[in-house]
C-alpha positions as CSV (number, residue, x, y, z in Angstrom):
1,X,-27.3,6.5,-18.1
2,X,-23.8,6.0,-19.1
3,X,-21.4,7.6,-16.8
4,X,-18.0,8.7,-18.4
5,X,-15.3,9.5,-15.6
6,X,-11.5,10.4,-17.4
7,X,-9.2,9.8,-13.9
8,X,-6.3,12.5,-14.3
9,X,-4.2,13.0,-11.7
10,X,-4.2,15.6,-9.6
11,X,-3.9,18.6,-9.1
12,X,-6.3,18.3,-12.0
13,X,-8.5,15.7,-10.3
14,X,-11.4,13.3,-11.5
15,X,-13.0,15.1,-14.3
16,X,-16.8,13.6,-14.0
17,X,-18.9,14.1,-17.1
18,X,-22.8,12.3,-17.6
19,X,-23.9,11.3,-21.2
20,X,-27.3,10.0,-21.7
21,X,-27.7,6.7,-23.9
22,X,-30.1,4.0,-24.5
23,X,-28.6,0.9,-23.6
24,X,-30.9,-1.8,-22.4
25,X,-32.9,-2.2,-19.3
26,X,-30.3,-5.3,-18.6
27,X,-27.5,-3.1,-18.1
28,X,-26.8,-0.7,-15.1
29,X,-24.9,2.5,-14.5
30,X,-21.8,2.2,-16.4
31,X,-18.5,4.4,-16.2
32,X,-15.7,4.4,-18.4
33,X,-12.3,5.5,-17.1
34,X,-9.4,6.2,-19.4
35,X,-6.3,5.5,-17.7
36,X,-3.1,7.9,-18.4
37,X,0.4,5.2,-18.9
38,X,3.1,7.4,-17.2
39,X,6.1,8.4,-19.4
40,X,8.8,6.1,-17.8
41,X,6.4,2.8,-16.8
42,X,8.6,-0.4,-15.6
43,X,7.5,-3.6,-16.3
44,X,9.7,-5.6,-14.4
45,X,10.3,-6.0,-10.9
46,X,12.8,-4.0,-8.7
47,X,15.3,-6.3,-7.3
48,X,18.3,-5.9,-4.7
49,X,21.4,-5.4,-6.6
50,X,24.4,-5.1,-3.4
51,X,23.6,-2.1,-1.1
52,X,21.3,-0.4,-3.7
53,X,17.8,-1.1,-6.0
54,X,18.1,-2.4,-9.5
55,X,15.5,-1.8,-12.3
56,X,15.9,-2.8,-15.6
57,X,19.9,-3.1,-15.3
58,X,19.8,0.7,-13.8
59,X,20.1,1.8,-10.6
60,X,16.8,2.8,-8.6
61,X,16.4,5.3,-5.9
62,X,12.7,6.9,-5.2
63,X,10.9,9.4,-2.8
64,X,7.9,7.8,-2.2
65,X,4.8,8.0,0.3
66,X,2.5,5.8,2.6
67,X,-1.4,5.9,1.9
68,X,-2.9,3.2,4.7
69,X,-6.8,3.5,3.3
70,X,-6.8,2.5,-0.2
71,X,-8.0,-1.4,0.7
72,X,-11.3,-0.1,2.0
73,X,-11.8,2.8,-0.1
74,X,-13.7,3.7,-3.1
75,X,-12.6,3.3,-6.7
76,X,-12.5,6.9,-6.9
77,X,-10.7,7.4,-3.5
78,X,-7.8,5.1,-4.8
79,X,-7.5,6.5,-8.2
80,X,-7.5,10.5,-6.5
81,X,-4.7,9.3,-4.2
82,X,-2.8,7.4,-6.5
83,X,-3.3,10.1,-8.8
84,X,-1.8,12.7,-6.2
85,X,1.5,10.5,-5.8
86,X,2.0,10.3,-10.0
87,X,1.8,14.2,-10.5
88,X,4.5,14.6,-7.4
89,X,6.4,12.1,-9.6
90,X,5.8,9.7,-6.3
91,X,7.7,6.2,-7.8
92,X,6.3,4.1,-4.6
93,X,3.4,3.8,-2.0
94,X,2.9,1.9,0.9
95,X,-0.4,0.6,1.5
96,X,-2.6,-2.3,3.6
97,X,-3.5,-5.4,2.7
98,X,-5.3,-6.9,6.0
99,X,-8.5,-6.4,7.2
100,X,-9.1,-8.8,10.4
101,X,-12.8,-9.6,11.9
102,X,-13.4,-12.3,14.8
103,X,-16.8,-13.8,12.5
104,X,-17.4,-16.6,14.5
105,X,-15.1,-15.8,17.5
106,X,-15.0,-12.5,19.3
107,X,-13.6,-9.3,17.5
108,X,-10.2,-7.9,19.1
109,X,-10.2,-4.2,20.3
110,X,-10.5,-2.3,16.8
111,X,-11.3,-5.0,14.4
112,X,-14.1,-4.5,11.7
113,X,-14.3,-1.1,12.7
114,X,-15.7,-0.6,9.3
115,X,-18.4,-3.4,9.3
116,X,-18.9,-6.9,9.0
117,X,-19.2,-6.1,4.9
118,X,-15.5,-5.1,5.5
119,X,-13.0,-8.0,5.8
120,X,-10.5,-10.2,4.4
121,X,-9.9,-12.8,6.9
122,X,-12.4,-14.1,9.8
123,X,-13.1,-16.9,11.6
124,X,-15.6,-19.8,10.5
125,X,-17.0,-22.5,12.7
126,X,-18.1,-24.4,9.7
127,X,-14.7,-24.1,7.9
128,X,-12.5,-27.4,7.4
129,X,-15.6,-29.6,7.3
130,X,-17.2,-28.0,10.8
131,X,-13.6,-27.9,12.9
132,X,-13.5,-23.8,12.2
133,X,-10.6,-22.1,10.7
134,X,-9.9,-19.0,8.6
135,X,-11.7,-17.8,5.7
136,X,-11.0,-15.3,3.0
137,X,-13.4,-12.6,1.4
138,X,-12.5,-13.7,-2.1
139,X,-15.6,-12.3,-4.1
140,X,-17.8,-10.6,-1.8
141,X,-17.3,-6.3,-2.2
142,X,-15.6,-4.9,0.7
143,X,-13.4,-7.9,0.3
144,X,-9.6,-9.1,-1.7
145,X,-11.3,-7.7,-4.9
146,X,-10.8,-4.0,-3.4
147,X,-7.2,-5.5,-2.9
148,X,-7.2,-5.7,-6.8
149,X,-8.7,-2.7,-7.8
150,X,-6.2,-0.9,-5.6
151,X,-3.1,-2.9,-7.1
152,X,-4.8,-2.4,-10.8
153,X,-5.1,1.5,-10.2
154,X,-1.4,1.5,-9.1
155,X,-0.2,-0.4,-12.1
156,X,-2.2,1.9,-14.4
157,X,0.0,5.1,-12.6
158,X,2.8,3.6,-13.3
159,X,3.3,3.5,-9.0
160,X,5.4,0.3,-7.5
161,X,3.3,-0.9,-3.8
162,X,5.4,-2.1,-0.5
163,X,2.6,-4.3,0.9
164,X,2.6,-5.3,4.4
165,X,1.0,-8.9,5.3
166,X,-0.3,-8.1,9.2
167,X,-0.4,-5.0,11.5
168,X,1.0,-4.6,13.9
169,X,-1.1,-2.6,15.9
170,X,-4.7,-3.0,16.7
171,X,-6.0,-1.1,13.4
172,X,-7.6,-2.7,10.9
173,X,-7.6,-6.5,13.7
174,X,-4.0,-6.9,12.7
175,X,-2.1,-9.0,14.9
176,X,-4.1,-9.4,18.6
177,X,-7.5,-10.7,16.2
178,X,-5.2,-13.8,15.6
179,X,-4.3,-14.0,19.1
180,X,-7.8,-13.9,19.8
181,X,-9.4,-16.1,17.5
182,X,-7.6,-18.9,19.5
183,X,-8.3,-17.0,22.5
184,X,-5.0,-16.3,23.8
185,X,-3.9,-13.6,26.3
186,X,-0.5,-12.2,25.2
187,X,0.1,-10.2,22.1
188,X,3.4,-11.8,21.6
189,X,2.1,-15.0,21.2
190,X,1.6,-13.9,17.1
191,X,5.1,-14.9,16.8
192,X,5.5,-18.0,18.5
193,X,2.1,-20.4,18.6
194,X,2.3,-22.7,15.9
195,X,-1.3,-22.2,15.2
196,X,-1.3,-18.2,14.6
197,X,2.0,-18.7,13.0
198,X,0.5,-21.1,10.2
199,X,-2.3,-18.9,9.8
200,X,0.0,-16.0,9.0
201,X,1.4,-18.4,6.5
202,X,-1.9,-19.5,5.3
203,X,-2.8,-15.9,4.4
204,X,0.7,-14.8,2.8
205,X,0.3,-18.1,0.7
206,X,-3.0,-17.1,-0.4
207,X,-2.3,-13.5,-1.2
208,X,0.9,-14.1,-3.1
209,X,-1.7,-17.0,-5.1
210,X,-4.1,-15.1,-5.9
211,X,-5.2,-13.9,-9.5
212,X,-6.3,-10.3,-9.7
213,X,-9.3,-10.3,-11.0
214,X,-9.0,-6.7,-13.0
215,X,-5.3,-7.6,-14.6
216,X,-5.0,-11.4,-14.6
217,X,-1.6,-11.1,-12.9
218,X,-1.0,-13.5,-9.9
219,X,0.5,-11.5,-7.1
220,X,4.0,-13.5,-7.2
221,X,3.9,-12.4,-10.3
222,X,3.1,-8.9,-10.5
223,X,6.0,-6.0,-11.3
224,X,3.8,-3.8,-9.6
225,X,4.8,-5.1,-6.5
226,X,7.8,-3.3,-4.9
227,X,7.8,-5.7,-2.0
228,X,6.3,-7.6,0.6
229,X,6.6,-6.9,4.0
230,X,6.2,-9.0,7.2
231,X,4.4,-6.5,9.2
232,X,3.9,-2.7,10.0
233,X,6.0,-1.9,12.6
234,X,6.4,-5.3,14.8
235,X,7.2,-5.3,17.9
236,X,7.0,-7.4,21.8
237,X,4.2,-4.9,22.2
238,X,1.3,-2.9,20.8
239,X,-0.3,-1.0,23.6
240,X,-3.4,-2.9,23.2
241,X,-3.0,-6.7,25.0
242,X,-0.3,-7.5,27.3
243,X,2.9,-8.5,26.7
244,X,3.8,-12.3,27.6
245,X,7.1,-10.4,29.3
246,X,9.5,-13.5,27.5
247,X,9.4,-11.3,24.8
248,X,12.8,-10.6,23.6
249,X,15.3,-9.4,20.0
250,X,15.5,-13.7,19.6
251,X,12.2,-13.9,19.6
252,X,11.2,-11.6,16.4
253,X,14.4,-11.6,14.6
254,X,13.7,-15.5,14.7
255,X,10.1,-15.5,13.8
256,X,11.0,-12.7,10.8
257,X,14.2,-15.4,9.8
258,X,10.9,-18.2,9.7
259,X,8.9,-16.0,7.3
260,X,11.0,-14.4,4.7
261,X,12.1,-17.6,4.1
262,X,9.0,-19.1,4.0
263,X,7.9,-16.5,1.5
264,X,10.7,-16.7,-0.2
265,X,9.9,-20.5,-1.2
266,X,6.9,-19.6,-3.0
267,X,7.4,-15.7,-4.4
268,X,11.0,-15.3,-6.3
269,X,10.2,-12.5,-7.9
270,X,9.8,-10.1,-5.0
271,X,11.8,-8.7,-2.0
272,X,11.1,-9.0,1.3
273,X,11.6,-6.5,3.8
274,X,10.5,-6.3,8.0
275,X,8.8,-3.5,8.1
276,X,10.5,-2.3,11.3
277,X,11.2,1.0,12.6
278,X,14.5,0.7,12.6
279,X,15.1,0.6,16.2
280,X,18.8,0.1,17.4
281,X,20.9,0.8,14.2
282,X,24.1,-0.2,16.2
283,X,25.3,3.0,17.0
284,X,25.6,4.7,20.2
285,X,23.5,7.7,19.7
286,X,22.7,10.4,21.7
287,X,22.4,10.0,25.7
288,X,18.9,8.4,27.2
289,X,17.7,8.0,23.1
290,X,15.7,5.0,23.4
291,X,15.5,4.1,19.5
292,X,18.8,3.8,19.9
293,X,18.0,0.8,22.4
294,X,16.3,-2.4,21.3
295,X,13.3,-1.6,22.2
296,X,10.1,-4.1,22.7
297,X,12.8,-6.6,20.7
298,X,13.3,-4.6,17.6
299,X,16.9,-5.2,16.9
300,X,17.4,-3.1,13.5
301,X,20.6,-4.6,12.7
302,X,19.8,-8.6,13.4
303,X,16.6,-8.3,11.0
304,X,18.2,-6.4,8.3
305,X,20.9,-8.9,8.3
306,X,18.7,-12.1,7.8
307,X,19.8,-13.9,4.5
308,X,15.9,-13.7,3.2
309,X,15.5,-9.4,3.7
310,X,16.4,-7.5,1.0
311,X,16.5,-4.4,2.6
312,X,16.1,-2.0,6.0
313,X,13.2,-0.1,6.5
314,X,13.1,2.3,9.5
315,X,10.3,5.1,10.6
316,X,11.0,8.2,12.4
317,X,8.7,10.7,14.3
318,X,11.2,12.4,16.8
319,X,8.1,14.6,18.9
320,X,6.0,11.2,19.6
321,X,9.3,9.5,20.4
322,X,10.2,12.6,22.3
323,X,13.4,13.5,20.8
324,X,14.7,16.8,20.2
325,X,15.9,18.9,18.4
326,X,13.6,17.5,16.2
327,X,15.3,18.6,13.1
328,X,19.0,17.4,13.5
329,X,18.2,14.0,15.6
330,X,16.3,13.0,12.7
331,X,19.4,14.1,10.6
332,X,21.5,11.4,13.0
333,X,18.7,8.9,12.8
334,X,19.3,9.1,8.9
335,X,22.9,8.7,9.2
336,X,23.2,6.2,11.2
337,X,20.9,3.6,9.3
338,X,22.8,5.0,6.1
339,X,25.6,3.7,7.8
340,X,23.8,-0.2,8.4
341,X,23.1,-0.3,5.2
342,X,26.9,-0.4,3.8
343,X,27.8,-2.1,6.5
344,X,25.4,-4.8,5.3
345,X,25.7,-4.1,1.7
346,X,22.1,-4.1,1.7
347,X,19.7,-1.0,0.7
348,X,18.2,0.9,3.4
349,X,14.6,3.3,3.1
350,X,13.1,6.0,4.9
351,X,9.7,4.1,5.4
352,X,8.1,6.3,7.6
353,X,8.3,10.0,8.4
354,X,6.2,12.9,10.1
355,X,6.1,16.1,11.8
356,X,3.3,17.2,13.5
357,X,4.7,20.9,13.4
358,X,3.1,22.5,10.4
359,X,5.2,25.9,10.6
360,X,8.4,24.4,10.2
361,X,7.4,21.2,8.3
362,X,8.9,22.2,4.9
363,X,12.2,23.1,6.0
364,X,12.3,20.2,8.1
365,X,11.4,17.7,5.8
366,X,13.8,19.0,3.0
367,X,16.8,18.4,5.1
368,X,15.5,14.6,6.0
369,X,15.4,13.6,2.4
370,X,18.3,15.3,1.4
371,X,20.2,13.6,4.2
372,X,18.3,10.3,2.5
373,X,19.8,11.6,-1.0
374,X,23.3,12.9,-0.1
375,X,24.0,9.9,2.5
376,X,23.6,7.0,0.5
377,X,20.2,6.5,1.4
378,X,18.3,4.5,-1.3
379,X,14.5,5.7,-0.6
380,X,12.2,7.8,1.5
381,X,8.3,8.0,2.1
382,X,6.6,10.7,4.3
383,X,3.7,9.5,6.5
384,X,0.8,10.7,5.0
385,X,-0.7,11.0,1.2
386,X,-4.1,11.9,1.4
387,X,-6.4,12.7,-1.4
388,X,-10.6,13.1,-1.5
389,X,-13.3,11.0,0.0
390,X,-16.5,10.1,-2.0
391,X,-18.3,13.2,-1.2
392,X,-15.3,15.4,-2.9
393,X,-13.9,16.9,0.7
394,X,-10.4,16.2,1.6
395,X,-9.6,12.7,3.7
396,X,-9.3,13.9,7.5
397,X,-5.8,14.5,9.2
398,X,-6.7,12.3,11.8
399,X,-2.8,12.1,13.5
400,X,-1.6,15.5,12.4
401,X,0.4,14.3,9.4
402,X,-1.8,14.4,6.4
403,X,-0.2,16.0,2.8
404,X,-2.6,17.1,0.5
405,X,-1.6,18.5,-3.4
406,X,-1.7,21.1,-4.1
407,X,0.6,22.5,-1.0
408,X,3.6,23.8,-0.4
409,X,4.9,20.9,1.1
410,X,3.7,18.3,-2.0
411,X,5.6,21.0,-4.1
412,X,8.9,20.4,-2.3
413,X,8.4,16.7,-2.0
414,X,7.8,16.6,-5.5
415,X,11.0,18.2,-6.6
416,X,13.1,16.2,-3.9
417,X,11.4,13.1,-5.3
418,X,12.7,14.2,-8.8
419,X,16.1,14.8,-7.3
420,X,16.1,11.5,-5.1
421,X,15.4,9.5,-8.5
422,X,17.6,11.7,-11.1
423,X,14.5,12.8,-12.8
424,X,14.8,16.4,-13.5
425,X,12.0,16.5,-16.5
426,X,8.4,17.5,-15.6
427,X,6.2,15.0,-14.3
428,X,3.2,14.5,-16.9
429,X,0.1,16.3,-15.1
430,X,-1.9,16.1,-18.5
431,X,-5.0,14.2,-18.3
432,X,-6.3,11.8,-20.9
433,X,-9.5,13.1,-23.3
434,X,-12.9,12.3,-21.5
435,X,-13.9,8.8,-23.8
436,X,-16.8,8.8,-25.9
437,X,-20.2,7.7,-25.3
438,X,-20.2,4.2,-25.1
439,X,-22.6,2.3,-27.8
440,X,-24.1,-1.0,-27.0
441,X,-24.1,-4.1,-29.0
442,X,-24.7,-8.1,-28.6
443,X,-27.3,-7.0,-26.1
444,X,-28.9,-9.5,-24.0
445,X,-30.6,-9.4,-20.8
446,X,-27.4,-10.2,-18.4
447,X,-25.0,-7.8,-20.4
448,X,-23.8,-6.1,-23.7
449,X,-20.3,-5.2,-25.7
450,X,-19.7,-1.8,-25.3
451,X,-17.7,0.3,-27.4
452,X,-16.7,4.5,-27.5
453,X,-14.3,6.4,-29.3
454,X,-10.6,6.1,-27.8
455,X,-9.0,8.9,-25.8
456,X,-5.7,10.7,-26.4
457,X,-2.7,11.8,-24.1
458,X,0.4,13.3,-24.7
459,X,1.8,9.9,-23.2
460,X,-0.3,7.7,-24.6
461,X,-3.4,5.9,-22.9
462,X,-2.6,2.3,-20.9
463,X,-6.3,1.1,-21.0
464,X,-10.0,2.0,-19.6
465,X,-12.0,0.7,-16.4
466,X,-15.4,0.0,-17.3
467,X,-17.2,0.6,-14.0
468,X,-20.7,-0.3,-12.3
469,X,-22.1,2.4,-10.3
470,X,-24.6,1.3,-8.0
471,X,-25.1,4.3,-5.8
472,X,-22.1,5.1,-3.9
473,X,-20.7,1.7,-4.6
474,X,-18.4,1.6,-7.5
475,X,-17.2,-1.8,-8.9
476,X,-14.8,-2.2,-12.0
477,X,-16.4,-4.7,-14.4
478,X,-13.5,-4.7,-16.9
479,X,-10.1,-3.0,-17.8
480,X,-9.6,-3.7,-21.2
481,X,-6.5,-2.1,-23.4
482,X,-8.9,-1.6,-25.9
483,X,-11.9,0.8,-26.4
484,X,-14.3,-1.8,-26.5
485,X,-14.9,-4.3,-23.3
486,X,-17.6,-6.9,-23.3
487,X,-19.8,-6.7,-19.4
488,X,-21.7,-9.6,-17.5
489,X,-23.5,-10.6,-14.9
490,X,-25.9,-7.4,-14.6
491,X,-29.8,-7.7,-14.2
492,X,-32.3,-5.2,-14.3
493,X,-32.4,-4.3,-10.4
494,X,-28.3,-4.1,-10.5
């Protein structure tokens, strides 16, 4: 049965339509995804031009959004969010990259929470001829190919990803399952033992090597890239082991001066940013305000001015901070990292936002991203995009924050996004024609050419996804330009 999914974005969604052809017995469930190629698609990267974004010679200023769950995810999952963000006209998303398990050593609280399938870095005994080191999930499912699909899908939306290298919180391993794969006790130690630190180093140089495996690109060299980012959210601490209590500003503005150089020696195509949340700005602020501090050795100001960061990112969640009034502290908050960035002639996002207070949300949020807009601000991206799961219900708001489009919210972000980036057209919410049946020829027991009749957009189609469906598993065989694709590697029982 060949399965023919057209992915439009929502609020549209995944159109899902089921053709019955006679293929071979070789081949298994195949589905072909035409791919809409957004109006206004970039292909090449954003750079730092003084204290704003450059693209293409023009200035570039987008609203954007964070979506932490598209490296584990479905193909369908990761097309429906990404999806979402292109109809709110959504330039830029922030998503994972790491994945952490203990393999051979013990897990750290949190890590392979979604199964031993589920990783991109563990520990082997019998790695580096039997004296144990780091591996990588190059191939395997569950592995750096969902890394590809997810960077592919964004590509295809014409969508630019900030990717962070480590977390860190204990989510997803992040930065304790180093700590413990040498067994250490502090969680500080990620940024001073020379062996965690050269294992941070050995993963970033592998990533930015790699070859996706849908589009060819090499990371270092793919436009679809926004950025690269140290870390989400570093700190001294992350509530989960103990601090080393040496911990200070000197020691994470150092080890962040260490590795965006380091990165920079190998990827010139890319910025680099922190990842911080923007903690001490340099400013006063408001009495017993402790972001205003430097807090667990976030300086904002030190890291943001380190020759190898492009820009500033800061977060901002005034009710789990406890700050009030919520609406016009955040207002300051903006201000005042406006106001790093010119001094530093260096561009300065919104990287993280949320209020947990539904009734007032929308008022709330339009004054934060117009203080973004009208204050110099150069980007902003609310915490937290969220699109379908597998079984067609909506992701779960597991902290409070979760958007979902169609909403009243989505429709304001949308038009602030089109304000933030001087886009006042209508985003393109057309999705392509459903592609034919596919037809099989050169049929041979591990795989066959297919071929279908080519879909149409008002746009214009970037390419297909030819995809093997294996139950709930979905894995993209082929993104050809063309309507034809030529598929491998299947047997009867796959």
């Amino acid at each position: 049965m060949i399965r023919v999914r057209s992915a439009a974005p929502s609020p549209l969604r995944s159109i899902v339509l089921v053709a019955r052809a006679v293929v071979a017995a070789a081949l298994a469930t195949v589905g072909l995804a035409a791919v809409s190629q957004p109006a206004h698609a970039a292909t090449t990267f954003v750079s730092r031009n003084g204290a704003g974004f450059d693209l293409n010679g023009s200035q570039f200023r987008y609203g954007g959004t964070n979506t932490y769950y598209l490296h584990y995810s479905s193909q369908l999952m990761v097309d429906d969010a990404l999806g979402d963000a292109q109809s709110m006209g959504l330039t830029v998303v922030r998503a994972w990259t790491s994945l952490e398990c203990g393999g051979d050593k013990p897990n750290s609280a949190s890590a392979c929470g979604f199964g031993t399938a589920h990783w991109m870095e563990r520990w082997s005994n019998a790695a580096n001829g039997g004296a144990g080191g780091v591996i990588y999930n190059d191939t395997a499912p569950g592995g750096l190919v969902q890394l590809d699909q997810m960077i592919a899908s964004a590509s295809a939306h014409g969508i630019k990803l900030i990717l962070p290298f480590v977390n860190n919180w204990r989510d997803f391993g992040g930065m304790d399952q180093y700590v413990t794969w040498y067994g250490l006790q502090f969680h500080d130690q990620f940024y001073t033992d020379a062996r965690v630190k050269q294992d941070y180093k050995n993963w970033i140089t592998h990533l930015l090597n790699r070859t996706n495996t849908i589009t060819g690109v090499v990371y270092k060299n793919d436009p679809t890239i926004f950025a690269w980012e140290l870390a989400n959210e570093p700190r001294c601490i992350n509530a989960s082991l103990p601090t080393s209590g040496t911990c200070t500003a000197d020691t994470l503005t150092g080890w962040a001066g260490e590795m965006s150089t380091f990165i920079k020696s190998i990827d010139a195509n890319h910025m680099v940013s922190v990842g911080d949340e923007g903690f001490h700005p340099g400013q006063a602020g408001p009495t017993n305000s402790f972001p205003y501090n430097i807090t667990d050795g976030v300086d904002h100001t030190r890291l943001t001015a380190l020759p190898n960061i492009d820009f500033g990112t800061y977060h901002m969640y005034p009710q789990a901070w406890g700050q009030s009034p919520v609406d016009t502290w955040g207002t300051g908050w903006i201000n005042d990292h406006n106001s790093v960035g010119t001094t530093l002639n260096k561009p300065e996002i919104l990287e993280e936002f949320g209020s947990t207070d539904q009734g007032t949300r929308d008022a709330v949020y339009q004054n934060w991203v117009n203080a973004v807009r009208t204050g110099g601000g150069d980007g902003w991206m609310f915490w937290l995009l969220t699109g379908i799961q597998d079984d067609g219900t909506l992701y779960p708001d597991f902290d409070g924050y979760r958007i979902t489009t169609p909403s009243s919210t989505a429709t304001m972000l949308a038009a602030a996004a089109a304000q933030m980036g001087g886009n006042t057209g209508p985003v393109d919410n057309t999705a392509p024609t459903t592609p034919g049946t596919p037809t099989a020829s050169a049929v041979t027991a591990t795989g066959a050419t297919l071929s279908w009749a080519a879909s149409t957009d008002n746009v214009g189609v970037s390419g297909y996804q030819v995809v093997n469906v294996n139950g709930t598993t979905e894995t993209t065989m082929a993104s050809p330009a063309t309507n034809t694709a030529t598929v491998g590697g299947l047997t009867p029982s796959t």
